[in-house]
C-alpha positions in Angstrom: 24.7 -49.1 16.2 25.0 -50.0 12.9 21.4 -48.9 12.3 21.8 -45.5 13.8 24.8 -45.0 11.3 22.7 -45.9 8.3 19.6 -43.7 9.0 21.9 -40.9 9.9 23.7 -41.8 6.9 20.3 -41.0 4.9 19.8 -37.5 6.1 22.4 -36.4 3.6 24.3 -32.8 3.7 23.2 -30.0 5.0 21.4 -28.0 1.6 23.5 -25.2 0.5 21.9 -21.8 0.3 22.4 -20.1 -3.2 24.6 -17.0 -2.8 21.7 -15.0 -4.7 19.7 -16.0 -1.9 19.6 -14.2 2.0 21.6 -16.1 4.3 18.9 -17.2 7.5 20.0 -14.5 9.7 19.6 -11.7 7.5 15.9 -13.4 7.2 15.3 -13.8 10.5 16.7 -9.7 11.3 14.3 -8.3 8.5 10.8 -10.6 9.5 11.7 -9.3 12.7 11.2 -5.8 11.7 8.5 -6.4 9.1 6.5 -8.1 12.1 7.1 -5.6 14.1 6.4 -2.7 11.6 2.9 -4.7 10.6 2.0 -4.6 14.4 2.5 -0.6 14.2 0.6 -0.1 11.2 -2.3 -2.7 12.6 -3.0 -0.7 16.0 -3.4 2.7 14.1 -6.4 1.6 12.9 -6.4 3.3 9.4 -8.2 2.9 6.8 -7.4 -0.1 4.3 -5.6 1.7 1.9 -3.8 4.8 4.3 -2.6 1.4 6.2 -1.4 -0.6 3.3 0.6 2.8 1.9 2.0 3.2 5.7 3.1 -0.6 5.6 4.5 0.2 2.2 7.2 2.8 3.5 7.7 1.1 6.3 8.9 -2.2 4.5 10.5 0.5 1.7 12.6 2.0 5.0 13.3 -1.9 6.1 15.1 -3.1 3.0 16.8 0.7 2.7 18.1 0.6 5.7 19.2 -3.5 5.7 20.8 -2.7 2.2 18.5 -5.2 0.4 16.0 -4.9 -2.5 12.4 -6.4 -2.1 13.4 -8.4 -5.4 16.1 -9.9 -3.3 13.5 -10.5 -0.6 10.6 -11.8 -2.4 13.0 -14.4 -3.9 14.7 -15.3 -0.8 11.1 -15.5 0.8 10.0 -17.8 -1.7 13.0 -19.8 -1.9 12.3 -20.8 2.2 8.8 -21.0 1.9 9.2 -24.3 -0.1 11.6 -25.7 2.5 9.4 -25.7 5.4 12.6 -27.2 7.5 14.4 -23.9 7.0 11.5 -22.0 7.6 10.3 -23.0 10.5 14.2 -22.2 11.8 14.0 -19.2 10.6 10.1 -18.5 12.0 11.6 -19.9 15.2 14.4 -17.1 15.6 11.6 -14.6 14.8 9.4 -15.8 17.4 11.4 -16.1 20.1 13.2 -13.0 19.4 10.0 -11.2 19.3 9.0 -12.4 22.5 12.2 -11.5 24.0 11.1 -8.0 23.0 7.9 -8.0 23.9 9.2 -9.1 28.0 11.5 -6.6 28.5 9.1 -4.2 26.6 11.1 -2.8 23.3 9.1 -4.3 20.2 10.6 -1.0 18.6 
């Protein structure tokens, strides 16, 4: 018992997230849509650059509408790409909401 105390003990506190960093949620609700808005683009079949301009405004519409700035983004991004352990929580929520979507057939 006393061993199962200590290595718990080890784990430490829970990491806090910066305020000037997105909380997990709000990560998870936009890669949702930014997935889902890549998967649009992708079965168009454009051309490289009528594709990457369509992406473009979609993300554009994505951070308008979700009231966040791809500054705030890209730093957020960053920020859980380098803790794979939040990442992958994040990733997680994505997936399975995505697939979710996908069964009952509204990946809109």
């Amino acid at each position: 018992m006393v061993l199962l105390l200590a290595i718990a003990s080890c784990k430490g506190p829970a990491e806090e997230i910066p305020e000037d960093i997105l909380p997990k949620e709000k990560m998870v609700q936009i890669l949702i849509r930014i997935h889902i808005a890549e998967a649009a683009v992708g079965v168009k079949n454009l051309p490289s650059d009528s594709a990457s301009k369509l992406y473009k405004s979609y993300q554009n519409e994505i951070f308008k509408e979700e009231a966040v700035g791809d500054s705030a983004y890209a730093k957020s991004y960053s920020y859980y790409v380098v803790r794979p352990e939040l990442m992958d929580k994040i990733y997680g929520a994505v997936v399975d909401s995505l697939s979710l979507r996908e069964a009952r057939g509204k990946l809109n």
